[in-house]
MIKOLLO-203420 format. One record per residue: residue number from 1; residue in three letters; x, y, z of N, C-alpha, C in turn. Coordinates in steps of 0.02 Angstrom, whole numbers, plus 32768, in hexadecimal, padded with zeros to 4 digits. Example, Ala and Ser with C-alpha at 12.3 -4.5 7.8 and 13.67 -1.06 7.14 Angstrom:
[1,"ALA",[8294,7EE4,8186],[8267,7F1F,8186],[8294,7F5B,8186]]
[2,"SER",[8282,7F90,8162],[82AC,7FCB,8165],[8285,8002,818A]]
% end
This chain:
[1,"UNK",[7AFB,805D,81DF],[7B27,8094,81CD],[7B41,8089,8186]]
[2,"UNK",[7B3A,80D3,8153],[7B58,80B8,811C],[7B9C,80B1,811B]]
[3,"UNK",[7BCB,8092,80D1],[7BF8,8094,80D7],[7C26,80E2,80C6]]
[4,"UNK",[7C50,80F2,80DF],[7C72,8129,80BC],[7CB5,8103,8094]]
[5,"UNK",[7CA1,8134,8062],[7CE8,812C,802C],[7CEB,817B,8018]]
[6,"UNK",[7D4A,816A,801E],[7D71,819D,800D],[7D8A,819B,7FC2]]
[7,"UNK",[7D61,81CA,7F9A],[7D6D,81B7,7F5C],[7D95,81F0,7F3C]]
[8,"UNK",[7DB6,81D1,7F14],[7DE7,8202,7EFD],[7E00,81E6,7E9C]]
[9,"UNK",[7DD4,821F,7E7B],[7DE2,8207,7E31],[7DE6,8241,7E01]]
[10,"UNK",[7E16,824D,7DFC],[7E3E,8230,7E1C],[7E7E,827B,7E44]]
[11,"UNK",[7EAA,8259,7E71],[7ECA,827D,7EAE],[7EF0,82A0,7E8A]]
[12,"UNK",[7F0F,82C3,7EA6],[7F37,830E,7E9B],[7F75,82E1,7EA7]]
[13,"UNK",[7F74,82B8,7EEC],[7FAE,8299,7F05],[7F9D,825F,7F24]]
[14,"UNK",[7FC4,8214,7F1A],[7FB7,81D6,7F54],[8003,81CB,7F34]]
[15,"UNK",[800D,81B3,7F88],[8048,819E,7F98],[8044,817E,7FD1]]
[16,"UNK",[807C,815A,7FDC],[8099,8134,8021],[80D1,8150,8036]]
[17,"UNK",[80B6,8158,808C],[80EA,8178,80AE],[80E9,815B,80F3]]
[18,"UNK",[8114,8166,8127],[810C,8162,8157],[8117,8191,8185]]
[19,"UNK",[8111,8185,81CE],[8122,81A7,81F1],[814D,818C,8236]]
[20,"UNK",[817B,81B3,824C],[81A0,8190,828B],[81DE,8168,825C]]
[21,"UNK",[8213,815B,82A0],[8263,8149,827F],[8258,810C,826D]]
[22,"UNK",[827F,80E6,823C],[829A,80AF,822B],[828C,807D,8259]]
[23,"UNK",[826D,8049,826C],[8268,8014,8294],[8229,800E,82B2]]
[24,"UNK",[81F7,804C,82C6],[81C3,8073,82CB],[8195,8088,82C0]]
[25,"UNK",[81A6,8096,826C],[816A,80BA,822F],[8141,80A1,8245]]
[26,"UNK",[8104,80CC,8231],[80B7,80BC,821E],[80AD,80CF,81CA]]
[27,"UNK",[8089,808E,819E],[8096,80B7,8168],[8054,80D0,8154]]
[28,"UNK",[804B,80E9,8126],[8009,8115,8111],[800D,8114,80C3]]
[29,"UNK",[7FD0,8110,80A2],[7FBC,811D,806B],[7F97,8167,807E]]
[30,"UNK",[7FA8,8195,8043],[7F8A,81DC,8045],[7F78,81F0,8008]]
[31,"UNK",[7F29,8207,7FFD],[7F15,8217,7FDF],[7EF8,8260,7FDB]]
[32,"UNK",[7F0C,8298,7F99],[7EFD,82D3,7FB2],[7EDE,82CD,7F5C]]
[33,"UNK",[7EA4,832D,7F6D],[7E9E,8342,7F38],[7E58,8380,7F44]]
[34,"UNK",[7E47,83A3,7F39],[7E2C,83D2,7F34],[7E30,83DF,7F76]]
[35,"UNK",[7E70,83EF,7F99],[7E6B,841D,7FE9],[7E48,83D8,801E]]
[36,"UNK",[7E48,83AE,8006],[7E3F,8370,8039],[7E81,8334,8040]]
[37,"UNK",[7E86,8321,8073],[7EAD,82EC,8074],[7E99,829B,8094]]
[38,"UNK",[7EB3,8271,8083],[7E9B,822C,80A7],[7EB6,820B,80B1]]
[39,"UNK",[7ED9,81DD,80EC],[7F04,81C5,80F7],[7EF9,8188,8126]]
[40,"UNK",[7F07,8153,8120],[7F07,8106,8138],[7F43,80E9,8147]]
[41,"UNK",[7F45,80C9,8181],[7F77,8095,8191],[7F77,8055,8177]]
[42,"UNK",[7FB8,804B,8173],[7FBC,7FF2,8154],[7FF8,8001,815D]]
[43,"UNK",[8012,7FA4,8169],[8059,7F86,8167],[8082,7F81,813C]]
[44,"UNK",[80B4,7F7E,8152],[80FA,7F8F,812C],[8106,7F67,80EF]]
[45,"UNK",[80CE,7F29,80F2],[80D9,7EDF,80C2],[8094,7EF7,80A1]]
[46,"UNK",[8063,7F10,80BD],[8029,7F1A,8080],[803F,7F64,8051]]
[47,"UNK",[806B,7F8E,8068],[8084,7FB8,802F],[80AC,7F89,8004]]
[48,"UNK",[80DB,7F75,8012],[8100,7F50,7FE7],[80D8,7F16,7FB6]]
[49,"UNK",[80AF,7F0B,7FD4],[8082,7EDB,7FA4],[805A,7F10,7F73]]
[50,"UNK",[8042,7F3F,7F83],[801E,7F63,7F5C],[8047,7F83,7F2D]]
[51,"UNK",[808A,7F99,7F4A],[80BF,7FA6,7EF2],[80BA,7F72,7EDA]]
[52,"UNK",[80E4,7F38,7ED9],[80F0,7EFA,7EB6],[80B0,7EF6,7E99]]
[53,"UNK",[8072,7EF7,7EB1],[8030,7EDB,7E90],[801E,7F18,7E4C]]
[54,"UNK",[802F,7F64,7E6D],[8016,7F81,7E3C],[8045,7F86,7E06]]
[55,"UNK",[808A,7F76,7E0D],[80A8,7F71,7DD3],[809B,7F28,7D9D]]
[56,"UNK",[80AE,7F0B,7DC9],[809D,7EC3,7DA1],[8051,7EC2,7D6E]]
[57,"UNK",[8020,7EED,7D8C],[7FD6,7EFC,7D6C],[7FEA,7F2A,7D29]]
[58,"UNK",[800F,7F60,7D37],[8027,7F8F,7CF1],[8051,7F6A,7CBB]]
[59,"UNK",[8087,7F21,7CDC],[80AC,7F15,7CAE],[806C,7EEA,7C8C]]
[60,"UNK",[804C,7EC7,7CA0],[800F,7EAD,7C76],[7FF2,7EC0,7C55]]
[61,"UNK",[7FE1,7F03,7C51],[7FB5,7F31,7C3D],[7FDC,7F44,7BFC]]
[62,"UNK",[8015,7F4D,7C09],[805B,7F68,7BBA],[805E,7F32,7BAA]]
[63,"UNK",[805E,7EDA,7BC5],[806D,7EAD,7B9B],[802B,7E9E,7B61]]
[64,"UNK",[8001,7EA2,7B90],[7FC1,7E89,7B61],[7FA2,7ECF,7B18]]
[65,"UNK",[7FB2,7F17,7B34],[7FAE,7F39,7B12],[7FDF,7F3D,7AC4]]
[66,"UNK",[8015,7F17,7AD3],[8056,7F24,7AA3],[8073,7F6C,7AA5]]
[67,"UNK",[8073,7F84,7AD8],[8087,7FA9,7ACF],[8073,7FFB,7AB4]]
[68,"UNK",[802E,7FF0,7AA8],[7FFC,801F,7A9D],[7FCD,8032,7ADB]]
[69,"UNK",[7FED,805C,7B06],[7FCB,806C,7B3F],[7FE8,80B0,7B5E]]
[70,"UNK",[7FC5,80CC,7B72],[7FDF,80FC,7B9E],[7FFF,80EF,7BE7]]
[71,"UNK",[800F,80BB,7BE8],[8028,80A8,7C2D],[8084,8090,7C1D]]
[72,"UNK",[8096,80C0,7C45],[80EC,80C3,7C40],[8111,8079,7C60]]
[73,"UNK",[8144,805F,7C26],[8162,801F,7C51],[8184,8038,7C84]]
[74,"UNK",[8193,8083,7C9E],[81AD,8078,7CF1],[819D,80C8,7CF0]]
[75,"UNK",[81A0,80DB,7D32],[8187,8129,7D5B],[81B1,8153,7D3A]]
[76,"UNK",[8186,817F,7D0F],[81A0,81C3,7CFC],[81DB,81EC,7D2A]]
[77,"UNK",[8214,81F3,7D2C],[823E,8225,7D4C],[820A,8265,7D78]]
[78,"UNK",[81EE,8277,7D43],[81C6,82C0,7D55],[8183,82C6,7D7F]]
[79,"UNK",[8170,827A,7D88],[813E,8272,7DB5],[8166,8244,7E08]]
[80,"UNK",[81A6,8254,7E06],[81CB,823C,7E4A],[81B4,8265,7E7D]]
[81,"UNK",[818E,825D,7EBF],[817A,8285,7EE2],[81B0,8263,7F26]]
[82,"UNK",[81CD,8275,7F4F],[81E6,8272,7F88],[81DB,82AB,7FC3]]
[83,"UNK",[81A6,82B9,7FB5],[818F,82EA,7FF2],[8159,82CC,801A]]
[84,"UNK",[8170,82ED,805D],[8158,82C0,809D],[8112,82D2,8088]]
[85,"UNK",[80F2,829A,80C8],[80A1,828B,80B8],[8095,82CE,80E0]]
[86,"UNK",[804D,82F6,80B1],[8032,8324,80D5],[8014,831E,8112]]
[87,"UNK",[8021,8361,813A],[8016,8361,8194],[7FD7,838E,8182]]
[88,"UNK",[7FC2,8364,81D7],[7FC1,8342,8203],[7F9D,8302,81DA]]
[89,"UNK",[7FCC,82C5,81E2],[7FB7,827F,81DC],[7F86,8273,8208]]
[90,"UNK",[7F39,8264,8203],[7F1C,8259,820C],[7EF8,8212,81F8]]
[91,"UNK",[7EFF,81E8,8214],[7EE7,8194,8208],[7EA3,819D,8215]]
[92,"UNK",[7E86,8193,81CA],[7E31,818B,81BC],[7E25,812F,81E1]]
[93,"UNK",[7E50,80F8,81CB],[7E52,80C0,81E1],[7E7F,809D,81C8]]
[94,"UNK",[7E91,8051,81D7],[7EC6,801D,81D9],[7EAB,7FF1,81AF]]
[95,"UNK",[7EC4,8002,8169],[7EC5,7FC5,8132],[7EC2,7F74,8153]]
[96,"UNK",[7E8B,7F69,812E],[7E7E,7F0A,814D],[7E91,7EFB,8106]]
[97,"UNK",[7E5A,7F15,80C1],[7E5C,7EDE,807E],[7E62,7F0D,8049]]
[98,"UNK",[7EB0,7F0F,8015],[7E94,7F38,7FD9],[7E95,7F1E,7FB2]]
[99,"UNK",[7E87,7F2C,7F65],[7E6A,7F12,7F2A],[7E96,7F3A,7EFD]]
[100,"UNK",[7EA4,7F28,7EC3],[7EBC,7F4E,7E83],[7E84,7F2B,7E4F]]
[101,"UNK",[7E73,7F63,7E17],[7E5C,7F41,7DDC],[7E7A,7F8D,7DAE]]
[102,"UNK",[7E6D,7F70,7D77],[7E88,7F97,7D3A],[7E40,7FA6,7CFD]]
[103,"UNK",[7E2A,7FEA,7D0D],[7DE7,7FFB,7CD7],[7E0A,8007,7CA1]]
[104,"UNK",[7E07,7FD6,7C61],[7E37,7FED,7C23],[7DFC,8013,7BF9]]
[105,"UNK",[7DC4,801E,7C13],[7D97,805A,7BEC],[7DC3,80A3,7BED]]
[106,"UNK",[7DCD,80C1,7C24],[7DDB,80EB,7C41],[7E3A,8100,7C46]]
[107,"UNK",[7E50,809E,7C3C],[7E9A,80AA,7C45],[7EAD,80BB,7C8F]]
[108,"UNK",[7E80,80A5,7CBC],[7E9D,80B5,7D0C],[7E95,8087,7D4B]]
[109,"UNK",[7ECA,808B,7D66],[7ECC,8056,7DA3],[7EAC,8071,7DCA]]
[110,"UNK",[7E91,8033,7E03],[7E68,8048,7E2B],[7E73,802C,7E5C]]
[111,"UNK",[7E91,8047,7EA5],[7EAA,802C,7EE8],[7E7A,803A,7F12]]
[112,"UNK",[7E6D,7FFF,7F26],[7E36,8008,7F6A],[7E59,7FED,7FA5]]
[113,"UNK",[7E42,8012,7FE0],[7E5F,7FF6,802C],[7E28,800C,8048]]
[114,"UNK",[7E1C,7FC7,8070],[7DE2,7FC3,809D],[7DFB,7FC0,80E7]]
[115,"UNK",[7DD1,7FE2,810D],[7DE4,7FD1,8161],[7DDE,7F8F,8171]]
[116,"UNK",[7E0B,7F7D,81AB],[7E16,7F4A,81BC],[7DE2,7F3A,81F1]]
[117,"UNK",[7DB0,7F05,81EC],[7D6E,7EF4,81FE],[7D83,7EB5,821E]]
[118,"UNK",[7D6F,7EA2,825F],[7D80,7E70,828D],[7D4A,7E4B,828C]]
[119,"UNK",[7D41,7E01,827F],[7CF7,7DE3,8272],[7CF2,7DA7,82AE]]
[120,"UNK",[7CC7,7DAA,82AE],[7CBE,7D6E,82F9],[7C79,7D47,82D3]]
[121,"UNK",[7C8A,7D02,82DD],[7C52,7CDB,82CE],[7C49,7C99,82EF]]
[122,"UNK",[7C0E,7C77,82F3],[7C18,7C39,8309],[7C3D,7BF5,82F5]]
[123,"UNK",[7C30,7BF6,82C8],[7C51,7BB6,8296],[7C77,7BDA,825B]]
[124,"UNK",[7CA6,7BAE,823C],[7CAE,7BBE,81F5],[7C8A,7BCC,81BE]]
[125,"UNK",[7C49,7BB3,81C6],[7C16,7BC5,8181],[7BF8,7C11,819D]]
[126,"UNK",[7C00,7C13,81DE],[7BE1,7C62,81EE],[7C0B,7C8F,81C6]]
[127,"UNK",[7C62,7C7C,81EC],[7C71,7CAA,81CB],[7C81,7CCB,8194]]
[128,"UNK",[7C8B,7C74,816E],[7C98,7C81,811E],[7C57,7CBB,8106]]
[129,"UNK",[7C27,7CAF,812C],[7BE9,7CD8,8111],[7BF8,7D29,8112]]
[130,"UNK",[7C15,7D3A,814F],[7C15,7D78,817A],[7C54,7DA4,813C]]
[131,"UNK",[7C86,7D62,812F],[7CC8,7D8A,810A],[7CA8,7DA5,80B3]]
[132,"UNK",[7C84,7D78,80AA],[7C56,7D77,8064],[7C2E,7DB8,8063]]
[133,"UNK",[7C11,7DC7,809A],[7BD6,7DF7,80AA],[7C04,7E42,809F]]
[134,"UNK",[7C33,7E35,80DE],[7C67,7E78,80D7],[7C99,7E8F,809D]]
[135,"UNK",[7CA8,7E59,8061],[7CCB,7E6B,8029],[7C8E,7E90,7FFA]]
[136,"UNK",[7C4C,7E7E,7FF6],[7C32,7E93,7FCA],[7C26,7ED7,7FCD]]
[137,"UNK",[7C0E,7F00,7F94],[7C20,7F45,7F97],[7BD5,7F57,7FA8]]
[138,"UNK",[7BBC,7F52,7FDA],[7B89,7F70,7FFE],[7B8F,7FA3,802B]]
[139,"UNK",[7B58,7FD0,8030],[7B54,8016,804B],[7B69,8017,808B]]
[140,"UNK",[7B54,7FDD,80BC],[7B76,7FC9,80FA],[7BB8,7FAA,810C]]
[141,"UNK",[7BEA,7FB8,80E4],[7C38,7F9C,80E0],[7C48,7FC4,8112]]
[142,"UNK",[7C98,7FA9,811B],[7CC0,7FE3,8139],[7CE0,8024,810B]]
[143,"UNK",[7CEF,804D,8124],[7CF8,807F,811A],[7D4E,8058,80D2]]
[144,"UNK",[7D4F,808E,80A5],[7D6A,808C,8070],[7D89,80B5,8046]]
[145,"UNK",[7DD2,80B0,8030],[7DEF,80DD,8006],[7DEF,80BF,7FD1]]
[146,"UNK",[7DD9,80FA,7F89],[7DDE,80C3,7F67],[7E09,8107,7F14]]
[147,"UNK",[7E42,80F4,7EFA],[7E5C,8130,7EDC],[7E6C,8104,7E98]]
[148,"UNK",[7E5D,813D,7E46],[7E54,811B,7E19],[7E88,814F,7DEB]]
[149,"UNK",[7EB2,8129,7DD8],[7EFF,8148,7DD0],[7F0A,813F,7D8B]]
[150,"UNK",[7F27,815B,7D5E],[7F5D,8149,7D09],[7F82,8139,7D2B]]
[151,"UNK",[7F97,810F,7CFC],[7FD8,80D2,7D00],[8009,8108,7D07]]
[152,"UNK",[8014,8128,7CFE],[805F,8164,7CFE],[8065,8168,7D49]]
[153,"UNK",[8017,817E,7D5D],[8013,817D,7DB6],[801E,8160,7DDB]]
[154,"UNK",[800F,811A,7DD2],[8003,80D2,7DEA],[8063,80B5,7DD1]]
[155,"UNK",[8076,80D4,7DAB],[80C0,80C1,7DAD],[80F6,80F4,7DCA]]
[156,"UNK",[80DF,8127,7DE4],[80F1,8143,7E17],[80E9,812C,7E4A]]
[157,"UNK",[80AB,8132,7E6C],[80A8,810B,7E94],[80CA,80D4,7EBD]]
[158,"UNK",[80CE,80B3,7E90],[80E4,806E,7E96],[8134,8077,7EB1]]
[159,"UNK",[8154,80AB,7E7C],[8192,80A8,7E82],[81A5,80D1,7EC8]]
[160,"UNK",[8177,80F9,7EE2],[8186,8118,7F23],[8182,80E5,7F5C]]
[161,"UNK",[814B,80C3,7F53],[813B,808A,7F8C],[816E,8070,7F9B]]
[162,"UNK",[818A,805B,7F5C],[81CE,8029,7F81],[8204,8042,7F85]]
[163,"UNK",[8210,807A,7F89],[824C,80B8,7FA1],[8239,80B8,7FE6]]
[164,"UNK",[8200,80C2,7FEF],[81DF,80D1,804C],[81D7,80A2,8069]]
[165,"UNK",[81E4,8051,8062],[81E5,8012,8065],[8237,8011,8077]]
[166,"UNK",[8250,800F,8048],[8290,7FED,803D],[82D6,8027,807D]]
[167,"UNK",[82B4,807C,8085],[82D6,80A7,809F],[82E1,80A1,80F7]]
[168,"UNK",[82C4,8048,8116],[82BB,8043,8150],[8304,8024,8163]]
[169,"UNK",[8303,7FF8,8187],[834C,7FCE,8196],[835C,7FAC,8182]]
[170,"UNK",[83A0,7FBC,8164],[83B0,7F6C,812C],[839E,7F3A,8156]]
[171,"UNK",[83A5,7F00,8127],[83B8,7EB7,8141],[83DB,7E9E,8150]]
[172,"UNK",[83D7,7E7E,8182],[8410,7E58,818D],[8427,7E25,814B]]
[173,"UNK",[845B,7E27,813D],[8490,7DEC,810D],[846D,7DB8,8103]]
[174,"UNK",[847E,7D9C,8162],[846F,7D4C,8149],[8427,7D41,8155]]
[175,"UNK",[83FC,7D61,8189],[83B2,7D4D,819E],[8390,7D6E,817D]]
[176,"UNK",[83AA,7DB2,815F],[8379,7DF2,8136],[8331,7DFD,8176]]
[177,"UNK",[833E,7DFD,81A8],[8312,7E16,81DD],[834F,7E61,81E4]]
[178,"UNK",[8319,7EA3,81E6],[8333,7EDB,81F9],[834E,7EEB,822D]]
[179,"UNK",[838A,7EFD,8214],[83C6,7F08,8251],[83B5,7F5D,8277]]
[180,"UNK",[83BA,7F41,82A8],[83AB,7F80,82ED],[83E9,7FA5,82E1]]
[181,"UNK",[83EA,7FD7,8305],[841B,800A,82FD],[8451,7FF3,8349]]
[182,"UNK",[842D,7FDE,8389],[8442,7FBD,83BD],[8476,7F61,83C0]]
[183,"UNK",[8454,7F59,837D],[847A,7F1A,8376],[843E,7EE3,835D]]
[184,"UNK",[8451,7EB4,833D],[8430,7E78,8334],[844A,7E46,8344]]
[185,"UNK",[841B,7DF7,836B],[8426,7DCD,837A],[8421,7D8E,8323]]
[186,"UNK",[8437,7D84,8314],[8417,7D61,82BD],[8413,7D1D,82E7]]
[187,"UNK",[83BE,7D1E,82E2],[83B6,7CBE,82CF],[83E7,7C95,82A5]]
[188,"UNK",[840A,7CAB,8276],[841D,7C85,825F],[845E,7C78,826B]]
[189,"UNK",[8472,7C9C,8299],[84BE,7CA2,82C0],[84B9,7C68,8317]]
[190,"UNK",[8478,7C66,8304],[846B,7C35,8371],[8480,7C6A,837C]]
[191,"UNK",[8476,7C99,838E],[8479,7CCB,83C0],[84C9,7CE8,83C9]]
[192,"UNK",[84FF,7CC4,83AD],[8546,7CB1,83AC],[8550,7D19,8394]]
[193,"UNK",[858C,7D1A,83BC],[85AC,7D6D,8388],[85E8,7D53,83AE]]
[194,"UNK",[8621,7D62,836B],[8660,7D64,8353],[8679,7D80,8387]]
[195,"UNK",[86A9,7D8A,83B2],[86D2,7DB3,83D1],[86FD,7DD1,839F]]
[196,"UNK",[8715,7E12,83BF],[8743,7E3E,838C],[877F,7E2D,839F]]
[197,"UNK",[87AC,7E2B,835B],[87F0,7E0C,8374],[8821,7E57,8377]]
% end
């Protein structure tokens, strides 16, 4: 079977969103653009890695340029999007591995997310083989999003991700594990709560 990739170069719209309350979410990368949409699951820690990664990639990109680049040191005001992910969310598949690289021909980032592929092997050299086999970009991969963005985009982006990250349940103080709306027990309390005086 070949591989499918969802290519998008570039999108009308990608963003991170989720769906369902605070404690719950499912999150989604969404990709739209000529009357199509595409949309993948992944965890709450691989969005957040993918802002941090794609910003940290742009500030490189302005450091090494001096400053001669079309890529903005932070998200344009006018490219702030806060509108929910387009319906019906439909999960194409569940992010296993993504990639960033930066084409400075072109001036554009390039985010790939691959489905999450479960490998079974006999030994360790099998599988090291099997994980080798499935990163390479052959016609028989798993299925793939792959969206090639200006830095203006890609710093949008970025800056939404961790708005839709950060908009879940604070932290707790002392453990920074997210506090329930029902109450939290903090590890770092032994289980102990204060009586009210």
């Amino acid at each position: 079977m070949s591989r499918q990739v969802f290519l998008y170069d570039p999108p009308e719209r990608f963003v991170a969103g989720t769906v369902g309350l605070p404690g719950r979410r499912t999150f989604f990368l969404q990709a739209s653009a000529d009357g199509r949409t595409t949309s993948v699951a992944l965890e709450k820690a691989q969005v957040e890695a993918l802002a941090e990664r794609i910003d940290e990639l742009l500030d490189e990109v302005v450091r090494r340029s001096g400053g001669n680049t079309s890529v903005p040191a932070v998200a344009p005001p006018e490219l702030s999007d806060s509108q929910p992910l387009q319906t019906p969310v439909e999960e194409e598949f569940r992010v296993g591995t993504m990639a960033l690289a930066w084409d400075s021909d072109s001036e554009r980032m390039i985010v790939e997310a691959q489905a999450l592929v479960e490998l079974e092997a006999e030994s360790e050299e099998a599988f090291a083989e099997a994980e080798e086999r499935l990163l390479r970009d052959d016609e028989n991969g798993p299925p793939m999003l792959r969206v090639r963005l200006s830095g203006t985009m890609a710093r949008a982006f970025a800056k939404r991700a961790l708005e839709v990250v950060n908009a879940g349940r604070p932290p707790c103080p002392l453990c920074s594990l997210p506090l329930d709306p029902e109450g939290h027990v903090c590890p770092r309390q032994n289980g102990y709560r204060r009586s009210r005086v």
